[in-house]
C-alpha positions as MATLAB code, in Angstrom:
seq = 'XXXXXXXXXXXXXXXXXXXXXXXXXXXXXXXXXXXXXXXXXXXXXXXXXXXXXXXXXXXXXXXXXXXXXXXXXXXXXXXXXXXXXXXXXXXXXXXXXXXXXXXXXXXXXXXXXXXXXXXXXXXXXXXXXXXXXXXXXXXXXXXXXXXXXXXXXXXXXXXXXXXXXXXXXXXXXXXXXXXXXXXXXXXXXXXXXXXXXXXXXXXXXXXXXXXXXXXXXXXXXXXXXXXXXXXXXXXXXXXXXXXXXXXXXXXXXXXXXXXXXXXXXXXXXXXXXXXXXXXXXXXXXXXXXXXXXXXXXXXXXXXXXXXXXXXXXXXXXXXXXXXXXXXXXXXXXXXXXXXXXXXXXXXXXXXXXXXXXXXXXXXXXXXXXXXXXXXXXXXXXXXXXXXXXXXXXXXXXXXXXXXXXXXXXXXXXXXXXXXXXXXXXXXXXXXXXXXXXXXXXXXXXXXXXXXXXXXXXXXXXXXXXXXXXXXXXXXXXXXXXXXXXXXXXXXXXXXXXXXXXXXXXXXXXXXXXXXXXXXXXXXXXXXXXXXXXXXXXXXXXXXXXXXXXXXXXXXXXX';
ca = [
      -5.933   10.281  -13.414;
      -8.771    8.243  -15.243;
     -10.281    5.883  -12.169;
      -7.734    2.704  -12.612;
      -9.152   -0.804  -14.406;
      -9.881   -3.547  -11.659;
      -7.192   -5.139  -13.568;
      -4.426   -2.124  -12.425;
      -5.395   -1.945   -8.965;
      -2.847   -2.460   -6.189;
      -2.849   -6.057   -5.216;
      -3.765   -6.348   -1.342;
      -0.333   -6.375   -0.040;
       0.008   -2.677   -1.200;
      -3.157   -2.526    0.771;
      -2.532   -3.654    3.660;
      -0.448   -1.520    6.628;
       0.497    1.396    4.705;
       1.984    3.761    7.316;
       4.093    6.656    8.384;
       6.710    6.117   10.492;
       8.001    8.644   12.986;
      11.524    9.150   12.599;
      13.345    8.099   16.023;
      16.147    9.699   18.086;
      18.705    8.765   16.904;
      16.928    8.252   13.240;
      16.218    4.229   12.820;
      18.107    2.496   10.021;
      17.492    2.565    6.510;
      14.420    0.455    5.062;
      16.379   -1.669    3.322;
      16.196   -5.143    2.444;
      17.967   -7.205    5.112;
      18.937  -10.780    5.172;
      16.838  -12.667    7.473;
      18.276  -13.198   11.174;
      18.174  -15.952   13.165;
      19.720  -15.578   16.376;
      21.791  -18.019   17.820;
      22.602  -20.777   15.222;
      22.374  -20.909   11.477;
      19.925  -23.904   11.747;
      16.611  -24.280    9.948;
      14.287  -21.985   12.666;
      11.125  -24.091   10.947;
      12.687  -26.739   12.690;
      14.139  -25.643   15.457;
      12.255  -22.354   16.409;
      13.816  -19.602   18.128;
      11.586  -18.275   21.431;
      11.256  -14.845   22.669;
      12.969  -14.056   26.219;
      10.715  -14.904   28.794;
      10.433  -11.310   30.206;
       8.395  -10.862   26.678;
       5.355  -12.761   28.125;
       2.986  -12.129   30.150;
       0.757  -12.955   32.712;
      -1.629  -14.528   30.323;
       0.360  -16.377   28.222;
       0.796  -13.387   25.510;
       3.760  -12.279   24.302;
       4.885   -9.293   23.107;
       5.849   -8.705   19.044;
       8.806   -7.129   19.880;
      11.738   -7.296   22.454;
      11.448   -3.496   24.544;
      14.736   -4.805   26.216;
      13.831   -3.364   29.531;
      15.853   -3.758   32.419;
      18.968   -4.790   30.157;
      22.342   -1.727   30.007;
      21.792    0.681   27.143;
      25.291   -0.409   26.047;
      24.225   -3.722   25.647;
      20.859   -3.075   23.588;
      20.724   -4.759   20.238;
      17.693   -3.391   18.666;
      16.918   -0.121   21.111;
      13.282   -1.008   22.093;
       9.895   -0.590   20.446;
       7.837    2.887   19.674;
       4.463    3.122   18.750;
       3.638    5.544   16.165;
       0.743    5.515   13.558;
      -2.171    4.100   15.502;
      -5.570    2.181   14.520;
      -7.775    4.706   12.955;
      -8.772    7.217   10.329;
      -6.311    9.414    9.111;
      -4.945   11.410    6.310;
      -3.030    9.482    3.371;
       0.323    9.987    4.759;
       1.732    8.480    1.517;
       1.482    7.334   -1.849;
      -0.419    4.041   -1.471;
      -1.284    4.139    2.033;
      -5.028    3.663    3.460;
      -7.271    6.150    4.734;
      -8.035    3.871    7.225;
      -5.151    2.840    9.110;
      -6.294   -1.231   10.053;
      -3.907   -1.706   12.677;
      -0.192   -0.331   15.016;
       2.366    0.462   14.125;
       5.342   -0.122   16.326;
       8.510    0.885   14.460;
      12.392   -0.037   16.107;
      15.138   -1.402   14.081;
      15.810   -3.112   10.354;
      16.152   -6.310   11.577;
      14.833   -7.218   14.765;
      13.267  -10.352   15.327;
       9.358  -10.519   14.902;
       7.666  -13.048   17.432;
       3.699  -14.636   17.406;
       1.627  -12.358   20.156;
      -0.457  -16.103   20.243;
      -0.100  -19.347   19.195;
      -1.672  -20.826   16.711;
      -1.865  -22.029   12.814;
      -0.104  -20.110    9.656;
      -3.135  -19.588    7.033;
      -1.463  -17.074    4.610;
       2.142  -15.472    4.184;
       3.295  -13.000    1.276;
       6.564  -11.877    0.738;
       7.542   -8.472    0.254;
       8.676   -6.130   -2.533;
       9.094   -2.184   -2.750;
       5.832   -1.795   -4.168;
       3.646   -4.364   -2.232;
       3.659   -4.842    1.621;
       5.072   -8.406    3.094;
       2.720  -10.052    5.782;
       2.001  -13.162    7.797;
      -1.542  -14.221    9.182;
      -1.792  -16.317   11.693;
      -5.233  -17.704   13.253;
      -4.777  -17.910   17.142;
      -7.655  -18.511   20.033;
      -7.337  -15.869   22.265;
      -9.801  -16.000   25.822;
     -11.162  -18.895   24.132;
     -12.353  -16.868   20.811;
     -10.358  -17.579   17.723;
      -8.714  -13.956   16.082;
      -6.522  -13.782   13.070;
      -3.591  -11.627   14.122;
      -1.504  -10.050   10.867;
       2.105   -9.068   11.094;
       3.085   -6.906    8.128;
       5.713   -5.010    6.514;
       8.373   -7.745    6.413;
      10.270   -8.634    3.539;
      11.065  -13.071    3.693;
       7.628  -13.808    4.769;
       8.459  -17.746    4.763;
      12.018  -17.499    6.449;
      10.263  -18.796   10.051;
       7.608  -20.145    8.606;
       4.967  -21.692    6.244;
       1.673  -21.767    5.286;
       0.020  -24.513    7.499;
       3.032  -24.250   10.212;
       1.609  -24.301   13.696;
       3.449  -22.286   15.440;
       3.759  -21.499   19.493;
       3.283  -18.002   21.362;
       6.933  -16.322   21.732;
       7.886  -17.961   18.552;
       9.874  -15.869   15.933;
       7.827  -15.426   12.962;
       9.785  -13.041   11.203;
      12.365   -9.817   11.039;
      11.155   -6.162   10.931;
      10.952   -4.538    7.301;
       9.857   -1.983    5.455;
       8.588   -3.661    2.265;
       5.724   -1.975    0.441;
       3.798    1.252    1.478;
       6.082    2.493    4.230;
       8.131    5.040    5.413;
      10.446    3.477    7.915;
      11.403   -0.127    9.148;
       8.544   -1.320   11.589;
       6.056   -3.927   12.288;
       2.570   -3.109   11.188;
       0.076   -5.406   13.790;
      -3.932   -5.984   12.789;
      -6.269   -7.944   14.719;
      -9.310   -9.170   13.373;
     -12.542  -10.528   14.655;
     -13.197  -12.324   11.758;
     -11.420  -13.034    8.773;
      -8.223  -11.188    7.324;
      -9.307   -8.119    5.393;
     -12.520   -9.220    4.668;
     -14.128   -5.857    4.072;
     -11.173   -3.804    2.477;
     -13.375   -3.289   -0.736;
     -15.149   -0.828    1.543;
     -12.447    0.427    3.995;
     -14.479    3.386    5.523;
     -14.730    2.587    9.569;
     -14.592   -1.394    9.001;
     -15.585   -2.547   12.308;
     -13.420   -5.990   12.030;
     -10.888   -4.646   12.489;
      -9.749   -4.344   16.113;
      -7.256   -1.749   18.036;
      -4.184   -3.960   18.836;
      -3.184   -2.040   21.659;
      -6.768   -1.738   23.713;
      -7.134   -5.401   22.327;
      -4.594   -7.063   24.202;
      -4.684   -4.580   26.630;
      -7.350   -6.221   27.774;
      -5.951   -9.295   27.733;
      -3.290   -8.730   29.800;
      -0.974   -7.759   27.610;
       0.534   -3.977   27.729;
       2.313   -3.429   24.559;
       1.894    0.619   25.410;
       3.150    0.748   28.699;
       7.209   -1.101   26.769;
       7.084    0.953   24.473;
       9.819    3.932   24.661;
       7.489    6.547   23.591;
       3.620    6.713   22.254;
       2.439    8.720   19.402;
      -1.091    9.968   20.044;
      -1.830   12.170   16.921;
      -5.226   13.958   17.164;
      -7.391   12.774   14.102;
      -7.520   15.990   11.496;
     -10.821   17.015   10.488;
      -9.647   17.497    6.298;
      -7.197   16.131    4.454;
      -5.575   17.655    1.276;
      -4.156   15.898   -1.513;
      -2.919   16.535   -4.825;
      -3.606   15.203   -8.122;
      -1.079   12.777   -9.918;
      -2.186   12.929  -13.124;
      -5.270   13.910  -15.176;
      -8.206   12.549  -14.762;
     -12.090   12.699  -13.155;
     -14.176   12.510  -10.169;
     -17.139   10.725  -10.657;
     -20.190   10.967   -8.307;
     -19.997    7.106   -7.095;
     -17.230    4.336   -6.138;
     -17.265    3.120   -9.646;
     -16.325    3.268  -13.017;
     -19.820    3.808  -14.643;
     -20.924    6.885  -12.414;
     -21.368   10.125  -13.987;
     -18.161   12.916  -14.216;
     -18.552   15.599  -11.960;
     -15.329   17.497  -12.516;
     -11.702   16.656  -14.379;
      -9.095   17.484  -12.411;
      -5.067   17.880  -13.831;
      -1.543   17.090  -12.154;
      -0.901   19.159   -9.355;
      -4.517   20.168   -8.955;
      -5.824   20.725   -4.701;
      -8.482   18.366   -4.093;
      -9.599   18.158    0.320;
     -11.335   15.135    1.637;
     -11.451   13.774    5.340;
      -9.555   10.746    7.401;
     -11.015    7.503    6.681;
     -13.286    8.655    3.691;
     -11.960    5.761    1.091;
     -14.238    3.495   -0.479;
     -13.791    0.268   -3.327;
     -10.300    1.743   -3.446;
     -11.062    5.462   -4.655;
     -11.050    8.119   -2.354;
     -13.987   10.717   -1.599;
     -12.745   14.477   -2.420;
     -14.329   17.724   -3.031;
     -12.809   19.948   -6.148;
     -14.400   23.105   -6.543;
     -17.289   22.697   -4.486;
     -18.012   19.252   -6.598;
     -17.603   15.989   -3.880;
     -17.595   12.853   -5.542;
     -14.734    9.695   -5.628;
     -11.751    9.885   -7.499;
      -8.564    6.904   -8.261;
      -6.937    6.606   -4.613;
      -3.646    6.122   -6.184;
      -3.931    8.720   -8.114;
      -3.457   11.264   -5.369;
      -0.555   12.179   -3.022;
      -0.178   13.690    0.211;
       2.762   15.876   -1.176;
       2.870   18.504   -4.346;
       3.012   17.243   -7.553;
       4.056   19.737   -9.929;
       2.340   20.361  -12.979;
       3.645   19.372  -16.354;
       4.509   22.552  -18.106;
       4.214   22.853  -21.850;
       4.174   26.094  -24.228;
       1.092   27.574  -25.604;
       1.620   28.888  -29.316;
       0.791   32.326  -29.792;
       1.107   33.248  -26.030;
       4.757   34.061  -26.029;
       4.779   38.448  -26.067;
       1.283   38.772  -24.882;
       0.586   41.821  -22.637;
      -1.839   41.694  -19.711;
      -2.979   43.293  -16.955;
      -3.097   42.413  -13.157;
      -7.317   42.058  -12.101;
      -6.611   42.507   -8.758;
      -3.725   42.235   -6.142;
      -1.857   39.116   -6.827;
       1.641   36.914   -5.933;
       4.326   37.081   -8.209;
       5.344   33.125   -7.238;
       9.017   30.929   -8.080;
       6.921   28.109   -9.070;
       3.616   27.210  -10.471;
       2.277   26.771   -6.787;
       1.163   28.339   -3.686;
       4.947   28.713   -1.819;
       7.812   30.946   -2.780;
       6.755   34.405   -3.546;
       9.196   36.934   -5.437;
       7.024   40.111   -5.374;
       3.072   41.428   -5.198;
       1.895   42.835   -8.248;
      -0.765   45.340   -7.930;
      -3.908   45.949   -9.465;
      -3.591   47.208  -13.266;
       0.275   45.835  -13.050;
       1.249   45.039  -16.749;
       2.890   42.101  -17.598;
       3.981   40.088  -20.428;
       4.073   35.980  -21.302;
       6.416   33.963  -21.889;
       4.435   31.274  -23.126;
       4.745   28.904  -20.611;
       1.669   27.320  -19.172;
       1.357   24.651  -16.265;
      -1.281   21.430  -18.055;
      -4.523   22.989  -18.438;
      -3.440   26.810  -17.945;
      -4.255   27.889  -14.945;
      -0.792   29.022  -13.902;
       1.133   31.668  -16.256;
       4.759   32.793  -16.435;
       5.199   35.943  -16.902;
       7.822   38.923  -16.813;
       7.343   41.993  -14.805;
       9.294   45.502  -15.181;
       8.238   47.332  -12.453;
       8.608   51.157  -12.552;
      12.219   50.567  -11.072;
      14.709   47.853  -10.083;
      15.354   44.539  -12.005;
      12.478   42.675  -14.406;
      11.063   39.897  -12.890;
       9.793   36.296  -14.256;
       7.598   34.409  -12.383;
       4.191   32.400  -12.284;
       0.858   34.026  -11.576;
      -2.682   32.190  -11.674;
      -4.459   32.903  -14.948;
      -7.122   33.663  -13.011;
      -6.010   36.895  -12.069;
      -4.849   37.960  -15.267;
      -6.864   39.978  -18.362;
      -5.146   39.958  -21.754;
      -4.718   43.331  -23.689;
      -6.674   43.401  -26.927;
      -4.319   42.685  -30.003;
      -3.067   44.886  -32.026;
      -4.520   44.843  -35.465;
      -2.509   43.109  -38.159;
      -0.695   45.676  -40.087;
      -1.940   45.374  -43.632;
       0.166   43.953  -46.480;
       1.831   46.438  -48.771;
       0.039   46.433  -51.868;
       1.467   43.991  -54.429;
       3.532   46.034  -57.451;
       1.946   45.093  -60.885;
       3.892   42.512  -62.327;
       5.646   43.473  -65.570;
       3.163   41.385  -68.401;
       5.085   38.511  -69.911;
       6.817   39.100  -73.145;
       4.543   37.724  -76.162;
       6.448   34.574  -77.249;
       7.832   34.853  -81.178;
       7.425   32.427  -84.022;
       8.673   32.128  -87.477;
       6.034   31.919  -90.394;
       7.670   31.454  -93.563;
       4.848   32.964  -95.505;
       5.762   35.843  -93.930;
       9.030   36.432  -95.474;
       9.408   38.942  -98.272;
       8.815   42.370  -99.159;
       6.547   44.684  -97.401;
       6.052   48.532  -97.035;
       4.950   51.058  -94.047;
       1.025   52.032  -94.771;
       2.019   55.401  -92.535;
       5.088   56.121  -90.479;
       5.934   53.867  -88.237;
       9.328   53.192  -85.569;
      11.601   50.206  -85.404;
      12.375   49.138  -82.321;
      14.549   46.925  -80.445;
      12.293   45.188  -78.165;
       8.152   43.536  -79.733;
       7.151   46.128  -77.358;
       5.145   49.515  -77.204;
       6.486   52.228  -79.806;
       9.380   54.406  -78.236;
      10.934   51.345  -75.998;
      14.525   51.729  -77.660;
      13.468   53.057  -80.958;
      16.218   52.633  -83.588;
      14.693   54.191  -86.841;
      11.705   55.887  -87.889;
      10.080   54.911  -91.001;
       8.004   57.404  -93.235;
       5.032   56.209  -95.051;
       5.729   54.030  -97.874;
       9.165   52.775  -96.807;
      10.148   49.391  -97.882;
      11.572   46.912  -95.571;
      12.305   42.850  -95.513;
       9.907   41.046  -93.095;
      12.109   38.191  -91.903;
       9.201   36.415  -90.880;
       9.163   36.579  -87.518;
       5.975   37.879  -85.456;
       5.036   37.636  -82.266;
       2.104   34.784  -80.930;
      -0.561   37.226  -81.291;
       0.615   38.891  -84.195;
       0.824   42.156  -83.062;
       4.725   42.915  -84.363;
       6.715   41.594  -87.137;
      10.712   41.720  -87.469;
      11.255   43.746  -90.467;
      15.002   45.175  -91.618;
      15.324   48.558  -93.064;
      18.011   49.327  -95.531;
      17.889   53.364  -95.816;
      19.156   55.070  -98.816;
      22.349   56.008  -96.728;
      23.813   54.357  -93.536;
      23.677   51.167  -92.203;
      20.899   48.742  -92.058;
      18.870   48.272  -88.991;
      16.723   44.945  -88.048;
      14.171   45.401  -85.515;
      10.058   45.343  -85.087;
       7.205   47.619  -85.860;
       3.529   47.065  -85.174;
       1.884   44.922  -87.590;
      -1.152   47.087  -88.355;
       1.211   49.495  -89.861;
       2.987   47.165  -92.573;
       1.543   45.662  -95.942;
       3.311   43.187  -97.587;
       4.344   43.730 -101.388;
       3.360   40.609 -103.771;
       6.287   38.939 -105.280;
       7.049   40.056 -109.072;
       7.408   36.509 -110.011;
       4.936   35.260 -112.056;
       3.663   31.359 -111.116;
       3.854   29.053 -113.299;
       1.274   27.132 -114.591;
       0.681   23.610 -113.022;
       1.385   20.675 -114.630;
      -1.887   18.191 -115.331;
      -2.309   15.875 -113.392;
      -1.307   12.468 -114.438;
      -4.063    9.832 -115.176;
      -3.403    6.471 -113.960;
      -2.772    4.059 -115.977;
      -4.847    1.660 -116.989;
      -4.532   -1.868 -115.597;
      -4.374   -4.772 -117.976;
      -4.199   -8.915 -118.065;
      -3.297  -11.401 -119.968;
      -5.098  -14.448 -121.289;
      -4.115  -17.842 -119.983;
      -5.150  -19.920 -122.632;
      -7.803  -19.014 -125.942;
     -10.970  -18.120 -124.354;
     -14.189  -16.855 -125.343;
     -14.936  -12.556 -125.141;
     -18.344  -12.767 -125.260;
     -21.011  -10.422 -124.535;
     -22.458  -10.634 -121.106;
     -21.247  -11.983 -117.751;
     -22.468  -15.792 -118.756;
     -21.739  -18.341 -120.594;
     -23.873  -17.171 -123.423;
     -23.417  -16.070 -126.711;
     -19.631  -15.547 -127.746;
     -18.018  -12.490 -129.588;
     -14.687  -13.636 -130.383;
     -12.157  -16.108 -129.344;
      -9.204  -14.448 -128.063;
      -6.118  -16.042 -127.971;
      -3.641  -17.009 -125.416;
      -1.347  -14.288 -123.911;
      -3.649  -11.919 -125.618;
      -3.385   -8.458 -123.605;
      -6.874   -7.005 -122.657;
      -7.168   -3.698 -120.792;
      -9.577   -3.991 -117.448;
     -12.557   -1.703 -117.211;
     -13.064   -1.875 -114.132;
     -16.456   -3.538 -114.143;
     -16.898   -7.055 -112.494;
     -19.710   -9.526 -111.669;
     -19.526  -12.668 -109.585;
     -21.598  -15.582 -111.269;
     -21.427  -18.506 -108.676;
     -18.341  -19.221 -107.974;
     -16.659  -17.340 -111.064;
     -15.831  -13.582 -111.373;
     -16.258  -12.206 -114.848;
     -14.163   -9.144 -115.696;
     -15.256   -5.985 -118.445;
     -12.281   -5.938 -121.060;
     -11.453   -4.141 -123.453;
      -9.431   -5.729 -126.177;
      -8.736   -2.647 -129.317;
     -12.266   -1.791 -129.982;
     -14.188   -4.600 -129.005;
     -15.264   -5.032 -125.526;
     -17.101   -7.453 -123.878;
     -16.863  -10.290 -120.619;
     -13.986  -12.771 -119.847;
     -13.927  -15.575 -117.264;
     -11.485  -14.553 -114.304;
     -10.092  -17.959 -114.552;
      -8.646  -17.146 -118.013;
      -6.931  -14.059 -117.033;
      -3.801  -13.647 -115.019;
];
């Protein structure tokens, strides 16, 4: 229930002549949407207006806004009169959308009947209306020589009789009774004002403007009171108490920038008094906080609470604080039983938004269990049981060691004191399937477990059958094999690389062009020494050619 954006507010038809309607006897029609009447003809009544019975006006020249059909047979009554019911004043919201501040009469008869001008005068606005927002026509009108703007609201084809800038006559028909908007019943909602239409609705709390209808034109010679068939005259309440529509704050002025006093949540009691509305938020008092809070976001009537489950709540055991109702619903009405103080009970887990109602089941000492809502307020929860502890975790069996094969492991080997085979690489007696003595020979197959703490070994014994299994390392030694290496062969030296001369060229005996020591023919095969030297652009290459050596151009050689 976060105060509404200007932007959200109800226009000012939802404003205007929000009422409650008394039922009548028999109960009026339906507020439904009719189709406009015209009586008499089918012709346009903007141009050719219908008039009110002359027994309407009086001595003034007034007429009155609806037909009272005195002095006519009951059995021959069309619309059964005129009552007044919600009157000009401050009052209680009596509905969703209605004023605090009720701005004008209301005189409710049939769906239908025909609506005529009280004066004559000039059409300035006209609205038509919908479910949510309240048709009306305002009409200016000089009344003992003082112009007035006289409202008729609540019907539903505002512009059916007339226009905006239509001048109409006194006794003219205007309109047909609805119920269009705010309203609880088909009637015609009348305002006078001495001014101009709803000029200070921003600030609704006792606007002076607007005039009582009744002691109006009572004193202009017109008695709308003393037609009517019967006259409410409620006696103004001194509180009011609403109920919140949603969540949402009251804020300590009639604006959006204030500071929050309190949050309040659906179905939450908030009082205020008649008439206390201002800028369209109403003035409450929550828990001893009074500040203003969204007008539409209260209603005269309950709103239940959204319900929800809490986690954890559900089995909870508590105990009754004091004397307390056992209720049907989350809400001050139907009660199924008292519970007394230190009553045990035990949640459901259901909570109303914002917990302060609880369902709960009650046992009592004897007859049937009961579920139910009580306030939280009343309630004190048991301490909780301590968590039983966790059984202690069994040690986990250690993970076998994984098992490799190492071929260097493979031969002969002997026990270095007596030792078991077993079936499993696991601790000595696990399935044991021989026992060695010291000194007994066995065939490792080289197998051994990752950290080398057992080897697979088989055991051949001088009678019976053999038997493969493992037995610790630490008690095995392996035997070296009888076969003697053999020697390994030299290694081979590389041969030496040789080339071949490409034409006769000098060896001679450095790197240079120099002194020569023999010319060696063509295709003569030298044997490289490895040795080179780069002179300009020509590598010279050490050669070897039977026992001579010396330096050959690398251009000569291929």
């Amino acid at each position: 229930m976060a105060l509404l954006p200007r932007a959200a507010r109800l226009p000012l038809a939802a404003l205007i002549g929000a009422a409650l309607v008394l039922p009548a006897t028999p109960a009026s029609a339906a507020p439904t949407q009719p189709t406009a009447v015209v009586q008499g003809s089918d012709v346009d009544p903007r141009k050719a207006p219908v008039m009110a019975p002359a027994s309407l006006k009086s001595a003034g020249g007034l007429y009155l806004p609806l037909d009272p059909e005195s002095g006519v047979a009951a059995a021959k009554k069309k619309w059964g009169g005129y009552r007044l019911t919600s009157p000009r004043g401050a009052r209680c919201m009596p509905t969703v959308g209605a004023t605090t501040e009720h701005l004008g009469q209301d005189i409710a008869t049939k769906n239908g009947a025909p609506i005529y001008a009280v004066a004559g005068g000039k059409v300035l606005k006209t609205k038509d209306g919908t479910s949510a927002n309240s048709g009306y026509i305002v009409i200016q009108s000089t009344i003992g020589g003082k112009n007035y703007q006289l409202a008729y609201i609540h019907m539903w084809d505002a512009d059916a009789f007339v226009k905006v800038g239509d001048t109409v006559k006194a006794g003219q028909q205007i309109s047909t009774v609805g119920s269009s908007g705010p309203s609880t019943g088909p009637h015609l909602h009348l305002e006078v004002w001495n001014g101009t239409f709803m000029q200070q609705q921003a600030n609704v709390m006792g606007t002076p403007a607007a005039l009582d209808p009744i002691a109006f034109l009572a004193s202009k010679g017109l008695g709308i009171a003393a037609k009517a068939s019967s006259v409410y005259r409620p006696s103004t309440p001194s509180s009011c108490t609403y109920y919140a529509r949603s969540t949402g704050v009251i804020r300590a002025g009639a604006n959006d920038t204030s500071a929050v006093l309190a949050t309040v949540a659906t179905g939450d009691t908030v009082t205020s008094t008649p008439g206390a509305m201002m800028n369209q938020r109403l003035r409450v008092t929550y828990k001893g906080k009074t500040g203003y809070a969204a007008w539409l976001s209260f209603s005269p009537s309950y709103v239940a609470p959204a319900i929800t489950t809490q986690a954890g709540l559900a089995g909870r055991v508590s105990t009754v604080t004091s004397p307390v109702n056992l209720r049907a619903a989350a809400v001050t009405g139907t009660v199924r039983t008292v519970l007394t103080t230190n009553a045990s009970v035990t949640a459901t887990g259901r909570i109303v938004s914002g917990g302060s109602w609880r369902e709960v089941k009650y046992t009592p000492a004897k007859g049937t269990a009961l579920t139910g809502w009580v306030s939280a307020a009343y309630l004190k929860d048991a301490p909780a049981k301590p968590a039983t502890p966790p059984a202690p975790a069994k040690p986990s069996t250690p993970a076998a060691d994984p098992i490799s094969t190492q071929a260097t492991l493979k031969g002969k080997a002997s026990t270095t004191t007596a030792a078991n085979v077993v079936l499993r690489a696991s601790t000595p007696g696990d399935a044991v399937r021989a026992t060695l003595p010291k000194g007994a020979k066995v065939t490792a197959t080289g197998r051994i477990t990752q950290k080398g703490a057992w080897r697979e070994v088989k055991h051949t014994p001088a009678k019976g059958a053999a038997v493969t299994g493992w037995v610790a390392a630490s008690s095995l030694k392996d035997v070296p094999s009888s076969v003697a290496s053999k020697p390994a062969k030299p290694a081979v030296k590389p041969a030496k690389k040789t080339k071949k001369t490409t034409s006769n060229v000098w060896l001679r005996a450095a790197a240079k062009t120099g002194k020569g020591i023999v010319v060696l023919k063509k295709n003569s095969t030298v044997t490289l020494s490895g040795s080179t030297k780069k002179v300009g652009k020509v590598t010279w290459y050490k050669v070897a050619l039977g026992e001579r050596t010396g330096w050959v151009s690398g251009a000569y050689l291929r």
